[in-house]
N, C-alpha and C positions, 0 to 999 in steps of 0.2 A: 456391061461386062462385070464378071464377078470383083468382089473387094480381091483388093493384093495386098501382101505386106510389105512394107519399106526394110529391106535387108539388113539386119542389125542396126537399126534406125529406132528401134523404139515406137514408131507409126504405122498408121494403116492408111492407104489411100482408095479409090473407087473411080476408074474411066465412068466420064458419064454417057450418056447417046449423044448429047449435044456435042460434043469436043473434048468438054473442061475435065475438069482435076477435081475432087473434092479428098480432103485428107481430113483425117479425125485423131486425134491423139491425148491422152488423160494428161493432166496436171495437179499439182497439189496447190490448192485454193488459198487464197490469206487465212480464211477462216479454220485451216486445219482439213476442211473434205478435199475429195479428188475429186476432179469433174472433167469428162471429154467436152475438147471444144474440138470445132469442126471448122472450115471455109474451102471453099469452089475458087480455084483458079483456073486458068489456060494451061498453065503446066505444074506437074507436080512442084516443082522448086517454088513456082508462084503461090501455090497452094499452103504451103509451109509457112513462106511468108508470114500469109495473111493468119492464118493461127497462130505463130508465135506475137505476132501483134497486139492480136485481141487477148493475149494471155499478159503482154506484158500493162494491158491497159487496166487491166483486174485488178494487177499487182502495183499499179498506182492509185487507185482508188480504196483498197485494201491497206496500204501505206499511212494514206489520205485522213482514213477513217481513225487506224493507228495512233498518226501524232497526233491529230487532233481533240480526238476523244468522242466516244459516241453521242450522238445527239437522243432523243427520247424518240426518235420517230424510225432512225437505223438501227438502233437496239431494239425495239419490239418485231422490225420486219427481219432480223437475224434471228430472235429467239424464235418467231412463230417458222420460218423454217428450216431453223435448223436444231431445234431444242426442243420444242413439239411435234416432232415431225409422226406422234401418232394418233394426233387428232384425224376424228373423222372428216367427212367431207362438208355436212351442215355445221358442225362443233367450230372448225377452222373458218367457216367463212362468218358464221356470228363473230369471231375473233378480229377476221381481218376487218367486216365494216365496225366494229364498234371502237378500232383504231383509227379508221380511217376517217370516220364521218364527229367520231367526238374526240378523241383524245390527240389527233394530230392537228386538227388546227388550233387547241388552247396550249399543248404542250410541246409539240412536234420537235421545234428548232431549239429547245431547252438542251442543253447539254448534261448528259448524265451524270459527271461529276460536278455538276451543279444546282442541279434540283435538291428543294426542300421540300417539307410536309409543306411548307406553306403555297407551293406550286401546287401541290395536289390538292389540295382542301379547295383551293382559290378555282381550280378546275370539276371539281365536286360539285361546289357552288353554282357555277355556270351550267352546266349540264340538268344539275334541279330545275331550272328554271325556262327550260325546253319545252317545246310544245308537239304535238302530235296530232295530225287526223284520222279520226275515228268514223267511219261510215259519215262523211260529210262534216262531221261536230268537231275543233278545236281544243283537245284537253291537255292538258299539264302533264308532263311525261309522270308515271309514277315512280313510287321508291325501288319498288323491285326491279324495276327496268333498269335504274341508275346505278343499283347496287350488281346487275349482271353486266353493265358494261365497262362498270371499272374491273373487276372481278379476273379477268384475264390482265388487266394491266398491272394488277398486281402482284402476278404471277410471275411476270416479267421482269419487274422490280427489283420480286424476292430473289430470284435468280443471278438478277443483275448484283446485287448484294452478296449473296453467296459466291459470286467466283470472281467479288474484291475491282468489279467495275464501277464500283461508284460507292459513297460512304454510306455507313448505316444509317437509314432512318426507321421509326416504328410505325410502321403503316396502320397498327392496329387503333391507334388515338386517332384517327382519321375518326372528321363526324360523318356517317353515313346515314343515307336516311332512313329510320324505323317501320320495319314489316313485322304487321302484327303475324305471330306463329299461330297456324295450323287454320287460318282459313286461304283460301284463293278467288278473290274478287274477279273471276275470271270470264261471267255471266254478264251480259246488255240489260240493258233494263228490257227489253222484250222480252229477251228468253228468263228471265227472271218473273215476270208478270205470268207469264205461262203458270210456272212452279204454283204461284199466289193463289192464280184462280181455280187450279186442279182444287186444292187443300180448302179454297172458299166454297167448292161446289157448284163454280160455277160452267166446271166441264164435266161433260156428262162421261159418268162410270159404262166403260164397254169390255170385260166386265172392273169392276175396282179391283181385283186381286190380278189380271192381266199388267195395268198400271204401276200398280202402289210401288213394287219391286223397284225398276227402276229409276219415276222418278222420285222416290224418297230416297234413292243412293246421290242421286241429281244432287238434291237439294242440302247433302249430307256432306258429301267430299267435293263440292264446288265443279264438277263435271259439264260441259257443255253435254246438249240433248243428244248433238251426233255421235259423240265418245260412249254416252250409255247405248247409244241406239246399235252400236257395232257390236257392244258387249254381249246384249241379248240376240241378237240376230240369228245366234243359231240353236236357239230355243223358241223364239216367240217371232212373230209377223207383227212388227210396231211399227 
């Protein structure tokens, strides 16, 4: 049955085929948005109900979060979305696992008007010291890894700073670990040997002027083979 309106009710409800009731109606959120919430009863009155319930249960956790003060793990999953809310779809979920997987469980239950540099640093620390699989091999997370997955947390921070959530600190004194500028270690040692043996002669030229193009760009701006291999493709059969 089509949606009805609740007559100078402010709500909207919907007969279902089943029997039930489902009623939807907007509220203004603790956080400041509006957001429809909904619930399915037997009867419209029942249906009401159960949405103002779930609205008032918002508004105790919203209260909650209030006196108590945010902790580092509810302020990042407020900022990411309600303050980012124009990240993309890969941008935002880099964000959410590189909260989720490193910086909630060293800092999570911290409370944000309680963190110091020295929480951050002390979590820096520990994150260095991570390890990763690599096509079967065990290696040491790198710096650039570490420095993009604080890098949103910082963001967060600075925010959290600007709108007088927690005391200033200077994130910038933060030791982070050092990426040398303007190359990209981004190559295996295979695909790297490749590069080696073209340049040693020990791959044979079909012709060298078809080759040389791409990979001395390869070997020039750190490029895996398939990124050049796309580039040329609509010029050359590589």
């Amino acid at each position: 049955m089509a949606k009805k309106k609740g007559k100078n009710k402010g709500y909207s409800y919907r007969y279902n085929k089943s029997g039930t009731v489902t009623c939807r109606e907007y509220f203004d959120m603790p956080n400041g948005t509006s957001k429809q919430l909904s619930a399915t009863g037997k009867t419209e009155e029942e249906s009401r109900r159960k949405v103002k319930a779930k609205y008032a249960e918002i508004c105790k956790q919203g209260k909650q979060i209030k006196s108590k003060g945010y902790t580092v793990k509810s302020w990042c999953k407020y900022w990411l979305e309600n303050v980012k809310t124009n990240l993309k779809g890969n941008t935002k979920d880099s964000y959410y696992f590189s909260f989720k997987n490193h910086i909630y469980p060293i800092l999570g239950n911290v409370k944000l008007k309680d963190i110091t540099i020295d929480h951050i640093q002390k979590a820096v620390n520990k994150v260095k010291k991570k390890t990763v699989i690599r096509n079967g091999v065990t290696e040491q997370i790198t710096g650039k890894t570490v420095k993009e997955i604080f890098a949103p947390f910082k963001q967060a921070l600075g925010y959290a700073i600007a709108d007088n959530k927690m005391p200033y600190i200077s994130l910038e004194i933060l030791d982070m670990p050092k990426v040398k500028k303007g190359t990209r270690g981004i190559r295996n040692e295979s695909e790297q040997q490749v590069v080696t043996d073209y340049f040693c002669n020990k791959i044979e030229d079909k012709p060298f002027k078809l080759y040389y193009a791409p990979i001395a760009i390869m070997d020039a701006r750190g490029l895996r083979p398939e990124e050049v291999r796309w580039s040329f493709m609509g010029r050359y059969q590589l």
